[in-house]
N, C-alpha and C positions, 0 to 999 in steps of 0.2 A: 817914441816908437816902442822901446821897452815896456812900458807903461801900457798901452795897447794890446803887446801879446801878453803881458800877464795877465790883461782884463779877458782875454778869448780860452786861455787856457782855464779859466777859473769857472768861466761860460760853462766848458767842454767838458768838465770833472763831473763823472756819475754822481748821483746823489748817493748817501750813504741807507744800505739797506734796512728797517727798521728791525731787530728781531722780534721775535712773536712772543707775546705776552702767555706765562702760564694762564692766564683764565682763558684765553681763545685758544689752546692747547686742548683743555679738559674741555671745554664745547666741545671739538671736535670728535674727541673721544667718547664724550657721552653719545653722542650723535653714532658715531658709527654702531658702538653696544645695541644703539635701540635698533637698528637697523638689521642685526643681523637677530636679534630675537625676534622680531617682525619676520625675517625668512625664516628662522627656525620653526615660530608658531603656524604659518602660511603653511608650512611642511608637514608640521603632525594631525595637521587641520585637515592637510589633503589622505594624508597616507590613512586617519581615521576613518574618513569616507569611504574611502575605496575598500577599508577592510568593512565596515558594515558595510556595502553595498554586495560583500561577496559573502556576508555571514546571512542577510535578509535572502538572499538568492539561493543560497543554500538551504535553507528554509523554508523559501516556498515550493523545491524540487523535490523536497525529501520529506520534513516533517508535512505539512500543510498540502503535502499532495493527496488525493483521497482514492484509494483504488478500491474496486470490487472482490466486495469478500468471496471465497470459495465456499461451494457445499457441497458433500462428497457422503458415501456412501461406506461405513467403517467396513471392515476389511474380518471382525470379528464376529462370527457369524453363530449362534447356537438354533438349531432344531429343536421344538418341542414337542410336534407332531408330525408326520410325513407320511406322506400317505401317497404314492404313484402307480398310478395303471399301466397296464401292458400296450403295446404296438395294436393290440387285436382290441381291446378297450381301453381307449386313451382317455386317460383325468390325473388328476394332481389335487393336493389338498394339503395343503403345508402352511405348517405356524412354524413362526422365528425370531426370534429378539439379534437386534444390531445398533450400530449407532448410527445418528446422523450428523457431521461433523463440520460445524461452522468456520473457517478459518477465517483469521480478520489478522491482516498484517498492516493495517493503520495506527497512527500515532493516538489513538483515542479510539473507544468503545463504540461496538457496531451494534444497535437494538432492533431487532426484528418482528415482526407481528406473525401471531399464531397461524398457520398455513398446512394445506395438505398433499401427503407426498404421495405419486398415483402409482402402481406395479401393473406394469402391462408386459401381454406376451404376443406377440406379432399385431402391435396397435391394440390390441381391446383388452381395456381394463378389470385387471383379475384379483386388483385388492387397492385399500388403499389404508392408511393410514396418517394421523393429527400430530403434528410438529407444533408441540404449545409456542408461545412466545418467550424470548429471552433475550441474554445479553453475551456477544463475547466479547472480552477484556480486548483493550489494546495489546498488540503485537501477541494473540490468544487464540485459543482454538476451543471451542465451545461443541460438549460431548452432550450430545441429546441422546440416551436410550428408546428403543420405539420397540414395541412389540406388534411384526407384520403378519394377519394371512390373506392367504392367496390361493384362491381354486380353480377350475374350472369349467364354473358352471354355468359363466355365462360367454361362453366360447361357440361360436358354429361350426357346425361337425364337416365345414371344409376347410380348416386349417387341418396344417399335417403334422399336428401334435402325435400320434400315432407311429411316425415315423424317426422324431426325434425321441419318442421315448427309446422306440426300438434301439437307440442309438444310445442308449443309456445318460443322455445328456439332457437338459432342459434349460434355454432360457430365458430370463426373463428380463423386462426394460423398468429403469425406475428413474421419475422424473419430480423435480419440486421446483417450485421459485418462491423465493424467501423478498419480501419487500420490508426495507429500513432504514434507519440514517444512522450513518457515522457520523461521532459528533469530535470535535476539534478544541481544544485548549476551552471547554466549556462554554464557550460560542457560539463558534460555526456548527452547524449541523446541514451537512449533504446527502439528499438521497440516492441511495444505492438497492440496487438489487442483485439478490445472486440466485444464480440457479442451477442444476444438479440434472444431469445425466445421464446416470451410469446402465451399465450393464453385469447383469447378473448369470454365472453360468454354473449350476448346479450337479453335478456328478451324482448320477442316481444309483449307481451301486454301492458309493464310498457314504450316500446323504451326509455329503459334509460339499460347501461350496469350493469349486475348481479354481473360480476365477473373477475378481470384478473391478471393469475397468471402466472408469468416469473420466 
């Protein structure tokens, strides 16, 4: 009977645990190292993307975006000849140098073809003047000198120039369209056109220009 329970207890005794060998230690550990460099690389792999995805974005909103150049009508205005009639014999006859002022606020140079800018005084054309062709720089503003005249003599004697002279004032419309392409990182070339305006308002007792708003 002794004999018996010694055999069931010997049955019943855990097995003894084996401990872990250093070589299946350093596996494990190497194992884990590579895994968390695999998250780390997974990590700068994403956060790289995401930051070029917002540097390309950025880029197409801002450099790569192409907007329409302005043209304007300079604001420095010299007389070289003036000639104005009275209320009771209405004419005009006036020569003038000014500029005509390309603005190009793109990342790359705006190239424009030679075109002509028209001066009118209540719709009928009383001069005109030739805007050679050029270029203006990126983020540039391109000063074309023009020397304008402008008369009277092909006006019909029912406008009431007459009455605006009486008034010591005169004036006048001027209009251009400029056709060209802005070009892009030496590539791209998009075409643009600009076009131009303004209004001329002449002070005839001062003949010096009051006011011109494009």
């Amino acid at each position: 009977m002794a004999e018996k329970t010694n055999q069931q207890a010997y049955a019943m005794a855990p097995a003894t645990k084996q401990p872990r060998s250093d070589e299946e230690s350093a596996t494990l550990t190497s194992e884990e190292l590579r895994r968390k460099k695999r998250i780390k690389l997974a990590i700068y792999i994403a956060a790289f993307a995401v930051f070029q995805t917002i540097v390309i974005l950025v880029f197409a909103l801002t450099v790569m975006r192409v907007k329409t150049p302005k043209v304007r009508l300079g604001t420095d205005v010299t007389f070289q000849n003036f000639s104005a009639g009275t209320q009771a014999s209405p004419s005009f006859d006036l020569s003038f140098t000014t500029q005509v002022r390309v603005k190009n606020t793109n990342f790359g140079p705006y190239k424009f073809d030679s075109t002509t800018a028209t001066f009118m005084y209540q719709g009928v054309t009383v001069g005109q003047v030739t805007i050679p062709k050029g270029k203006a720089g990126l983020q540039s503003t391109k000063k074309v000198g023009v020397t304008v005249n402008v008369n009277s003599n092909a006006l019909p004697s029912t406008t009431n120039l007459g009455s605006e002279l009486g008034g010591g004032a005169l004036t006048l419309n001027s209009h251009a369209k400029l056709s060209g392409k802005v070009e892009l990182m030496f590539v791209m070339k998009k075409k643009k056109s600009a076009e131009m305006n303004c209004s001329m308002t002449i002070d005839l007792s001062a003949k010096a220009v009051q006011s011109i708003i494009c």
